[in-house]
C-alpha positions as CSV (number, residue, x, y, z in Angstrom):
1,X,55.7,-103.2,26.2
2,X,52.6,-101.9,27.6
3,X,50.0,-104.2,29.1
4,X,47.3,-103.1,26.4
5,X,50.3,-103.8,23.3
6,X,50.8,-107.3,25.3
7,X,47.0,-108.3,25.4
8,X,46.5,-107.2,21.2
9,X,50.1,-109.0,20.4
10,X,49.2,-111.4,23.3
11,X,45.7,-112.2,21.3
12,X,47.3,-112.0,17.3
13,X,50.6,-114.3,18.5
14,X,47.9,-116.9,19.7
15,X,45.7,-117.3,17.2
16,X,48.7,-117.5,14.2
17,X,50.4,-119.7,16.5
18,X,47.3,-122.0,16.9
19,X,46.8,-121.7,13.1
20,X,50.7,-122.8,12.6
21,X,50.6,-125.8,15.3
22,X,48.7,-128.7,13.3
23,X,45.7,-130.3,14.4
24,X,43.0,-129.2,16.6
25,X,43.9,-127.4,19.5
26,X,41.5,-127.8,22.8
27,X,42.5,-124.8,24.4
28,X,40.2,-122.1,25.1
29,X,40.9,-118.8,23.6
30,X,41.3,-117.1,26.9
31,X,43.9,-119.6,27.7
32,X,45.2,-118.7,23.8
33,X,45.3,-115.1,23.9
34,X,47.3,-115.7,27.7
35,X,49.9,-118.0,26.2
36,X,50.4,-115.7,23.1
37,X,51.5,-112.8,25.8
38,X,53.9,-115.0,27.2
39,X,54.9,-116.3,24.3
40,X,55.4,-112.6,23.1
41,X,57.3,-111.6,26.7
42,X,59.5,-114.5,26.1
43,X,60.4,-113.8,22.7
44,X,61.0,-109.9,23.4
45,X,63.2,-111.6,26.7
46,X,65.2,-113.5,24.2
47,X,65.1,-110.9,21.6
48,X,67.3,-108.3,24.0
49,X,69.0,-111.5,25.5
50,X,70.6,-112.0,21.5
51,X,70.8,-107.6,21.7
52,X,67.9,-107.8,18.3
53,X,65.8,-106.1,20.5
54,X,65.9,-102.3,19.0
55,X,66.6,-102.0,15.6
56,X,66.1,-99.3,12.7
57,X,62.8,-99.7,11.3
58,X,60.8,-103.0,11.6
59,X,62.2,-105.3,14.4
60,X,62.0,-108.3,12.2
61,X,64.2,-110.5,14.5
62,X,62.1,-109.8,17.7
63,X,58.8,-110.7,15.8
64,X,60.3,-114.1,14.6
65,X,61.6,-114.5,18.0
66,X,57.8,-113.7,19.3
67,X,56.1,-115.8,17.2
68,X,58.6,-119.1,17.9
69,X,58.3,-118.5,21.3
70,X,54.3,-118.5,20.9
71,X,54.0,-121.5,18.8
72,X,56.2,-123.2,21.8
73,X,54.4,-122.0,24.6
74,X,50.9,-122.6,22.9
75,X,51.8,-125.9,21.7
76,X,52.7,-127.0,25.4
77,X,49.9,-124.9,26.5
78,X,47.6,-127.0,24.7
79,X,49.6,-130.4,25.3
80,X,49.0,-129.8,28.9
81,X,45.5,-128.4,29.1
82,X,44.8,-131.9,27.1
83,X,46.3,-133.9,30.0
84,X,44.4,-132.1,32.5
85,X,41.5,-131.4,30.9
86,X,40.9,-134.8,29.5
87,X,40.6,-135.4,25.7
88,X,36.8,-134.4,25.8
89,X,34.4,-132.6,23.2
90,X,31.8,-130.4,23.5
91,X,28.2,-130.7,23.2
């Protein structure tokens, strides 16, 4: 995956996976679009870990994979930022 298809899958991952998770999420979108590509090399990682990784025609079972492993990693992403961050809004 090139670095350009990470950031665009990176940045479309995120922001389905912080529509999925409910609630409101604190995390900044920088920090979104960051988790979504690891959530995205993660789910490719277990994608050719479960050999899913190249199939005919759409790759179904990496996407799924993807998406899971975005919804985790954002979900955690944001848990923690919380507890760093504090619990604060903006003015």
């Amino acid at each position: 995956m090139s670095w350009l298809w990470a950031i665009i899958v990176g940045l479309v991952l995120g922001l389905i996976a912080k529509a999925i998770i409910p609630g409101k999420q604190q995390v900044p979108l920088w920090l979104t679009v960051i988790l979504g590509i690891i959530g995205a090399v993660l789910g490719n990682w277990l994608a050719t870990l479960f050999g899913i990784n190249e199939t005919k025609g759409i790759d179904w079972g990496r996407h799924i994979l993807q998406l899971i492993a975005a919804v985790v990693i954002v979900g955690v992403g944001d848990a923690l930022y919380t507890a760093v961050r504090g619990n604060r809004r903006r003015a």
